[in-house]
Residue, then its C-alpha position, 0 to 999 in steps of 0.5 A: x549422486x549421493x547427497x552433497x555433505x556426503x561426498x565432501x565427507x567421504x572425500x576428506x575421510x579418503x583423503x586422510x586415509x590415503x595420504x596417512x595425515x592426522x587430518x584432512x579439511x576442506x574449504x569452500x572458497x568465496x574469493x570476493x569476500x576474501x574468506x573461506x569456512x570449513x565445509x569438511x573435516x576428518x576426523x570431525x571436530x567442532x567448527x571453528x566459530x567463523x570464517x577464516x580471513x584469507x589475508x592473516x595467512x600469508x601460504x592462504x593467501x599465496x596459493x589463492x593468487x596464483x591458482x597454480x600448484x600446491x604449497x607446503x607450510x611448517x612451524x609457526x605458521x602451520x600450527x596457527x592455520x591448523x589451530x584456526x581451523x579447529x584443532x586442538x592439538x595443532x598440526x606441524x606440517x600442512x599441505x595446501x590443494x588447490x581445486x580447480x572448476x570452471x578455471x577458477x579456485x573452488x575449494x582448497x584441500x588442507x591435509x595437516x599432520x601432526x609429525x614434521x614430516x617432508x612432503x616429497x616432490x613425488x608426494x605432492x604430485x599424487x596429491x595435486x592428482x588426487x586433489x584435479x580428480x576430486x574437484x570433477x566430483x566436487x564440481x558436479x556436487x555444487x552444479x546440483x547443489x546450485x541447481x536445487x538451492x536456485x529452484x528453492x530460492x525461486x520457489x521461496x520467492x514466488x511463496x513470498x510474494x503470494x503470502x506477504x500479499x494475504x494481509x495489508x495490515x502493516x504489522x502483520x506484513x512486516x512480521x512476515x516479511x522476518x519469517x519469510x527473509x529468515x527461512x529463505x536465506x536460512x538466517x538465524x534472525x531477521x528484523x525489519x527496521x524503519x528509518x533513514x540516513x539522517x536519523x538512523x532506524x528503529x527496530x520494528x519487527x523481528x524474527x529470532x531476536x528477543x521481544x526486547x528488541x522492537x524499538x530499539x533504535x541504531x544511530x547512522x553508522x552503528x552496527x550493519x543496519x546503521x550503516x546500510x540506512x547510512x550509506x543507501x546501498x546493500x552490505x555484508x559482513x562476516x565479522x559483525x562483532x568486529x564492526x566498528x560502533x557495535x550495537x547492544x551486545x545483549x542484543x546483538x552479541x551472538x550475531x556472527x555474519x549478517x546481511x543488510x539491504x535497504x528498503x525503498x518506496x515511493x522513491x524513499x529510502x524507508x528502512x533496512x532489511x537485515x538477516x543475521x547468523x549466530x552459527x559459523x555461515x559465510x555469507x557472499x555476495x550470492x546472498x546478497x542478491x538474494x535477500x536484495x531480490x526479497x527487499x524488492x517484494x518486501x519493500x513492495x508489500x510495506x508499500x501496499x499496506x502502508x498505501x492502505x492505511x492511508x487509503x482508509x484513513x483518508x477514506x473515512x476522515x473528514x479533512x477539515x476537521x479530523x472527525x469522521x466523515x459522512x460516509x464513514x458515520x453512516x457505516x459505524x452507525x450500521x455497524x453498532x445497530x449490527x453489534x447491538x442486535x447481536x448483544x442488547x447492548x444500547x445505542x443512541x445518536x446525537x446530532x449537534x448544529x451550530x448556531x448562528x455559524x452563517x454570521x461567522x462566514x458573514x462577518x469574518x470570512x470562511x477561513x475563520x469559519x474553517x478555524x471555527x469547525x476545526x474547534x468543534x471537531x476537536x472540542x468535541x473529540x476531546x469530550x467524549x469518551x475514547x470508544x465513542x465516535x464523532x463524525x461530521x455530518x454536514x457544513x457545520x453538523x456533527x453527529x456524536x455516536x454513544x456506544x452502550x448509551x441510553x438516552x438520558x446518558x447521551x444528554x448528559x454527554x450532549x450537555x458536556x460536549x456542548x459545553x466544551x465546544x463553547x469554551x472552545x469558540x470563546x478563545x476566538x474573541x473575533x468569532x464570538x458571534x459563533x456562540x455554540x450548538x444545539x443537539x438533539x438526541x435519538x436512543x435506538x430501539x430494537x429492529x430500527x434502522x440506521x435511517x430511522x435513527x438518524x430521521x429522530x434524531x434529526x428531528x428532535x434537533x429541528x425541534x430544538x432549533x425551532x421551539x428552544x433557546x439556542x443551545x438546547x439539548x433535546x431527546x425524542x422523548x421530550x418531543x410533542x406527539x404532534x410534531x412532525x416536521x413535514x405536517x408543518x406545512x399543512x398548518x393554518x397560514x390564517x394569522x395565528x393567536x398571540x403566541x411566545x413567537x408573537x410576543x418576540x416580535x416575529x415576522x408574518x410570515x416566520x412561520x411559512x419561512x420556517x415551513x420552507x426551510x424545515x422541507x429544504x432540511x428534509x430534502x437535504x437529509x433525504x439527498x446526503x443518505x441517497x448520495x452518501x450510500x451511492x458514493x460509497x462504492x464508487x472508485x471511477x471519478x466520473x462515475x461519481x460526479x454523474x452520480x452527484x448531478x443526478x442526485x442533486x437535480x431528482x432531490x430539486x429539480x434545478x434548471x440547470x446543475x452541474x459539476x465544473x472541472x478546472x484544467x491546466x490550460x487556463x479553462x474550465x469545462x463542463x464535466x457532468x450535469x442534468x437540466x436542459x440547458x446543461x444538455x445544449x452546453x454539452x453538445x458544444x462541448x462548453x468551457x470557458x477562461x477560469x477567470x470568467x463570470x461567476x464560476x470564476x469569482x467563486x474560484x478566486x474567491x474560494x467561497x460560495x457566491x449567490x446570485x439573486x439576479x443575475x441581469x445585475x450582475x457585472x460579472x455573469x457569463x451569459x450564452x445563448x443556451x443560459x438566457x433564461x437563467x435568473x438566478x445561479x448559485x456557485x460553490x467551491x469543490x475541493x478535493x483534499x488540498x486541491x481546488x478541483x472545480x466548482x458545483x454550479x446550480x441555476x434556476x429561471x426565477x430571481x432570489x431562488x437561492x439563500x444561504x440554506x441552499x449554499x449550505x446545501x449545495x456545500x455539502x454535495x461538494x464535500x461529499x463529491x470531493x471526499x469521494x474524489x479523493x477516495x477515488x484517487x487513493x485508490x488508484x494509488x493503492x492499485x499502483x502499489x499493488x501493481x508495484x509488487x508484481x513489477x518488483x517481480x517482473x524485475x527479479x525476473x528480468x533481472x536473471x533472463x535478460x532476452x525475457x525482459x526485452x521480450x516482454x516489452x515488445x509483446x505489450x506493445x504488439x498487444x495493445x496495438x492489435x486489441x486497438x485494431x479489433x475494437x476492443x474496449x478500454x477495459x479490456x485493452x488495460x486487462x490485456x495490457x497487464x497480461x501481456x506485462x506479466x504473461x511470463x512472471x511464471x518464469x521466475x520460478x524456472x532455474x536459470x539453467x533451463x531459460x538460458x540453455x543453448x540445446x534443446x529442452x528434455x522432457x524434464x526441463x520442457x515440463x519445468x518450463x510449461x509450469x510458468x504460466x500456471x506459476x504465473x497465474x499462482x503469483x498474480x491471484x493475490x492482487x485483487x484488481x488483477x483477476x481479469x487477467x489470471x485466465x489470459x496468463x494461464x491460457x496464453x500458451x494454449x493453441x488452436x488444435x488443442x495442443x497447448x498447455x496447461x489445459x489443452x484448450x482449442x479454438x474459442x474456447x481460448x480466452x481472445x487475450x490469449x491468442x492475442x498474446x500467443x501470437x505476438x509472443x510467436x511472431x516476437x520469438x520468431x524475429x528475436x535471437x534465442x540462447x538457442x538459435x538465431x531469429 
């Protein structure tokens, strides 16, 4: 068989030659659009610039509504059918053809001739002959037309898919979702709009389209795109210029047809997806289902890099305070010493503290103290320069990070920060007693770590916080050789000469209070970096909390500290924890009401509560296994917007706890709660990554209704006998994807073979045993899918080694492949095929 052009080619050219007309045309006919375009002309001639509108010519119209016979036009109405079709010197008398496949009107032959010649009856007969034998050619033709463009179409999707999921940079998606739109519907522009029905959209990316046009932005209702945001559902048009509310012509002017599909995520109407034509190209409804089919994989791919913006910028933000978070601070710390070994560049560190900040929550209450670290946060954002960093570091501790800053430059914009937060607190008039910070200052040195940094920094602060006024600025240079905080307490505790701190009328005993809490800081210092570098790479919720636990109890020793979950029954349980006594609760599987002792006043109170002796106290919750406890401390646990839980501590002596352990056990909470939140998007990413290959597995379903059904049951027998083998609950969710997307590979299979009633040739056999190699090609772009590719590739392998695609046999099989294989066979066995009966 030729190639397609060249048949309708030589069937006009024979045509005209036969029948001695001035010309011959043939018309692909789209009945549902109500259109037809020139596919063939002899003698060749210029297009006409679109499709023809079957309603303006009455014989047009005529010949398609009754599918039967041929007719005759003269006069008027000839010349103006012959002048649309792109004659400039037009016909006096034309013939109309109807060609008939598959009990339908395909293609209508026009033969036009110049002269005002009679068709005779016996004329007209030879040409509906001619016409009957042509249209089992042309029939053919477009069966291997169709065929090829459906596996190119199939192909482009499945590439499609692969390379929209290469990136999760958003802008890069959608600049690849123009390309891959364009090429696969053959489109002269494409361009991606963001918006919705209420207040139009806004042109976001583009293919073919002038630079000018990203941002321009389409009211609901004007041109295509418009519309479609407007009315939510996908449209075509043939005559985009004839739209009413027409967008900018120097931008849309030389658009002839289009096609529009909206773009949905999240259960939101996010966008419109659009593809124009500026050549003669009827676009039909066949076209639609594709760029629909596309839409779905667009739609799922925007999802996915939008979920990891959110993702990372959640990740790395403190929520409070908009600042950096604790685990974000670290990394850029890392990072800049990596860039300035490599360029020289310099590099110091500021860690800023409140003063007094315990009396604001004292005083006023936490949610003034919550407004006054949001005005520090931003006092201080707003006071560095754009490429430095601020993070928080604590409760009330920032950290400033000084790119190609020396130490003296870092004091100045220390002097300069701290100034701006105390203009800021000053505008509170009720929490003056805030006052301001206090920084210290570390320059990095070559070949020092990130924690070295940190620990000098740190400690040129404590020094500032213990020997100057508040307020104070301190570099490391300034610092006393012999000051160290961890010498302190080998100081004398013999009564100390008069002194500067004497003649300020301090307390006996400051100095070994002092001591205390410069080794609690330290302690603190040392759990943060251990907590915040195991967290990090942590994803399962309950990994993190044990990890908390174990943390908090190595770094002090608690009698008793644990992480307490709230559930939606009213009752809060014990989720994870270290000390004795938590070991007992456990083996009761303890819980009690929400409402109840400590745990419950600090839920109601939503701030940290303290309990210096709990024998006095009224409201303590006292079991068998706690009898011992004296003191316990309880602290909110937060996660994004939700109060999760609380993080409680306890010890056997009275007063063991103050405010410095509430600050600190604080910020444990924060870190757990940060690295909850963490863990939540990134199951919500991993739901957007399983949303692209649903989208897939859709497409799929879509065209072969049996694989949809039967991929449904193969999932339920499959978990049901990894159940009853004892596998794992990882393995059961491996196994469980694999069985959802073991035929994916299909949508790459023309839909002729998957429904053929007969029985395969070679050919159509190796078509459809490159499914699951197609299937494995598809799914090894989504990372948490990995486990899966080898139960994909190898579910259609056999014991004996006769399978596909590898030939494998016996246990060298992955066990999820047989599992699938054998569900799948028993499945296929029972079911109705296009073939056969079950």
């Amino acid at each position: 068989l030729k190639a397609p052009d060249a048949v309708r080619a030589r069937l006009v050219s024979e045509a005209r030659e036969f029948f001695g007309v001035s010309r011959a045309i043939l018309l692909p006919v789209a009945g549902r659009e109500g259109r037809v375009q020139t596919l063939a002309m002899s003698p060749t001639a210029a297009q006409p610039r679109g499709p023809l509108a079957v309603a303006q010519f009455p014989v047009l119209q005529s010949l398609l509504e009754s599918g039967d016979g041929a007719f005759v036009t003269s006069g008027d109405e000839a010349e103006r059918l012959d002048r649309a079709l792109g004659s400039q010197t037009p016909a006096q008398t034309v013939l109309l053809l109807p060609m008939r496949s598959s009990e339908a009107v395909r293609h209508v032959l026009v033969l036009a001739d110049r002269e005002r010649r009679p068709f005779e009856s016996g004329e007209v007969e030879v040409a509906a002959v001619f016409a009957a034998a042509a249209s089992a050619s042309l029939a053919q033709t477009h069966l291997a037309e169709e065929h090829a463009a459906h596996i190119a179409q199939q192909a482009a999707l499945a590439r499609a898919a692969k390379t929209l999921n290469e990136s999760l940079d958003l802008n890069r998606v959608l600049v690849r979702i123009c390309h891959e739109a364009a090429s696969i519907l053959d489109a002269d522009n494409a361009v991606v709009y963001r918006g919705g029905s209420s207040d139009g959209v806004v042109v976001e990316a583009t293919y073919g389209m002038p630079p000018e046009a990203v941002g321009y932005r389409m009211q609901p209702g004007m041109g295509l795109a418009g519309r479609v945001a407007e009315l939510d559902r996908s449209l075509i048009t043939n005559d985009y210029q004839g739209m009413p509310r027409a967008p900018d012509k120097t931008l849309f002017g030389e658009i002839g047809s289009s096609i529009g599909v909206p773009m949905h995520w999240d259960e939101e109407l996010r966008g419109v997806l659009a593809v124009g034509y500026k050549r003669s190209h009827l676009v039909t409804r066949e076209h639609l289902s594709l760029l629909e089919a596309f839409g779905e994989i667009a739609a799922a791919a925007c999802r996915n890099a939008s979920a990891h913006a959110g993702l990372a910028h959640a990740a790395r933000t403190d929520g409070l305070t908009g600042c950096l978070n604790h685990a974000a601070m670290h990394d850029a710390v890392r990072r800049e010493i990596e860039r300035c070994e490599r360029t020289g560049h310099r590099l110091s560190l500021v860690l800023v503290d409140m003063d007094d900040f315990k009396q604001v929550n004292e005083e006023h209450g936490h949610l003034m103290g919550d407004e006054v670290l949001r005005r520090v946060g931003h006092a201080l954002r707003q006071s560095v320069r754009p490429y430095d960093l601020v993070a928080r570091y604590g409760g009330d501790e920032f950290a400033i990070l000084a790119v190609e800053s020396d130490e003296p430059h870092a004091v100045e914009l220390s002097r300069r920060s701290l100034e701006c937060v105390t203009r800021s607190l000053e505008e509170l008039g009720e929490a003056r007693s805030a006052g301001g910070a206090s920084a210290g200052v570390a320059e990095w040195a070559p070949g020092e770590s990130a924690t070295g940094l940190i620990e000098r920094s740190d400690r040129a602060l404590l020094y500032g916080k213990q020997e100057r006024e508040p307020g104070s600025v301190v570099a490391t240079s300034e610092l006393p050789r012999e000051f160290r905080p961890s010498d302190l307490s080998r100081r004398d505790p013999a009564p100390a000469p008069p002194s500067a701190a004497a003649a300020g009328n301090w307390p006996a005993g400051a100095g070994r209070e002092q001591t205390e809490r410069l080794r609690k800081r330290t302690r603190q210092l040392a759990l943060a970096n251990a907590l915040g570098t195991r967290l990090a790479a942590m994803t399962d919720p309950q990994e993190i909390i044990e990890a908390a636990v174990d943390e908090l109890h190595r770094a002090f020793g608690f009698y008793l500290c644990a992480v307490i979950r709230v559930r939606d029954d009213g009752y809060v349980h014990s989720a994870a924890g270290r000390g004795e006594a938590f070991l007992r609760l456990g083996e009761q599987r303890w819980a009690q009401p929400r409402s109840a002792g400590l745990i419950g006043r600090c839920l109601r109170e939503r701030c940290p509560i303290i309990a210096e002796d709990v024998s006095e106290m009224t409201d303590y919750r006292m079991t068998a296994e706690t009898q011992d406890v004296r003191s316990e401390l309880v602290v909110p646990l937060w996660v994004g917007e939700e109060l999760w839980g609380v993080v409680t501590v306890q010890e056997r002596l009275p007063d063991a706890f103050d405010e410095d352990d509430a600050r600190l056990v604080q910020t444990v909470a924060d870190q757990i709660g940060s690295a909850l939140r963490s863990a939540m998007l990134y199951e919500r990413l991993e739901g957007a990554y399983l949303g692209t290959a649903e989208a897939l597995a859709a497409a799929l379903e879509a065209k072969d209704s049996y694989t949809a059904s039967h991929s449904r049951a193969v999932v339920g027998r499959t978990q049901e006998v990894g159940r009853r083998l004892g596998m794992a609950e990882p393995d059961l969710q491996t196994l469980r994807f694999a069985a959802i997307f073991h035929d994916i590979g299909k949508i790459a299979v023309p839909e002729a073979i998957l429904n053929k009633r007969g029985p395969l040739n070679s050919h159509e056999r190796e078509e459809v045993e490159r499914h699951t190699v197609v299937g494995e090609r598809i799914l090894s772009t989504v990372d948490f899918l990995k486990e899966v590719l080898p139960l994909v590739r190898h579910e259609h392998e056999r014991w004996d080694g006769h399978g596909y695609p590898d030939g494998l046999s016996g246990e060298d099989i992955p066990l999820g492949s047989r599992i699938i294989l054998a569900c799948d066979a028993y499945d296929a066995m029972t079911t109705d095929r296009p073939y056969r009966a079950a």
